[in-house]
Structures are given as structure tokens and as C-alpha cells.
Steps between C-alpha positions, in 0.01 A plus 500: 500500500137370577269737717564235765865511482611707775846716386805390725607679780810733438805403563753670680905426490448280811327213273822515284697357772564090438544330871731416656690766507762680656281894619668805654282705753652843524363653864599892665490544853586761728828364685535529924109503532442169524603232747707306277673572197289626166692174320369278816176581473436491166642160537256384767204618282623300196565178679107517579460374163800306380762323690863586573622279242278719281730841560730444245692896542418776736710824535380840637683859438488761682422870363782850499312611802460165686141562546350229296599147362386313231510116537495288173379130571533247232274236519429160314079525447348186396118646419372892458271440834878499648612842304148671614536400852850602537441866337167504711699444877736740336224770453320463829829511731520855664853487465528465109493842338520357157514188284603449154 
């Protein structure tokens, strides 16, 4: 490498992914807080960035207790602008504890 050369930025396992592809968004919420269901909403938030024909499985489970339910969303993303956006809606609703 030249003094010019700048080294490449690092890489993380996100730049591994080859598009499209089919993604599953793992979200925890708190269940009977919010004014529809924790698998509805986490629907609504993911259609902001991909249509229904998009969704290709969702499923939610409920915990022992009953006091919170993770919703698993699988989606078909078509860039990484799409994968950031989705995890980013995730991560700045009040109602999602938790995303994997």
C-alpha cells in the first residue's frame, strides 16, 4: 500500500450478505400495552420499507408468563439501505424492547 492508499473500511457480517435475499427480523415487545397486537405493529413498521408482497413469514410467540411476545418477520430485502432501515424503525419504536 502507497502512503496515498487509504486502508478499507472494516467490514462487518452485514457486507457478507448477497441481495436479494430472504432476512428474519427478530423483535420483543411487551404484550397488552400497546393498541394493537406486538405482531401488528411490528408489521406496520416493516411495511414502511418493503411491500406486503415483501413479508414472506411472520409468526409471534408468546412468553410462560404472557407478559411479552416476540414477533419474527421474514422479509425479502433487495439492498442493505432496506436491512438498516428496517432494524432502525425497529430500534426507535417505544414499543420494541428488543431486536435481534
Amino acid at each position: 500500500m502507497s502512503q496515498g492508499d487509504k486502508p478499507a473500511p472494516p467490514k462487518d457480517g452485514f457486507d457478507l450478505i448477497e441481495y436479494p435475499c430472504d432476512y428474519a427480523f427478530k423483535a420483543m415487545c411487551r404484550s397488552g400495552t400497546m393498541n394493537t397486537a406486538p405482531s401488528q405493529h411490528v408489521q406496520q413498521l416493516v411495511l414502511r420499507h418493503v411491500s406486503h408482497a415483501e413479508i414472506v413469514n411472520l409468526n409471534s410467540n408468546s412468553s410462560r408468563t404472557g407478559k411479552f411476545e416476540s414477533v419474527t418477520v421474514t422479509v425479502r430485502l433487495h439492498s442493505r439501505q432496506q436491512l438498516e432501515s428496517i432494524y432502525q424503525a425497529l430500534a426507535d419504536s417505544d414499543d420494541v424492547l428488543m431486536t435481534l
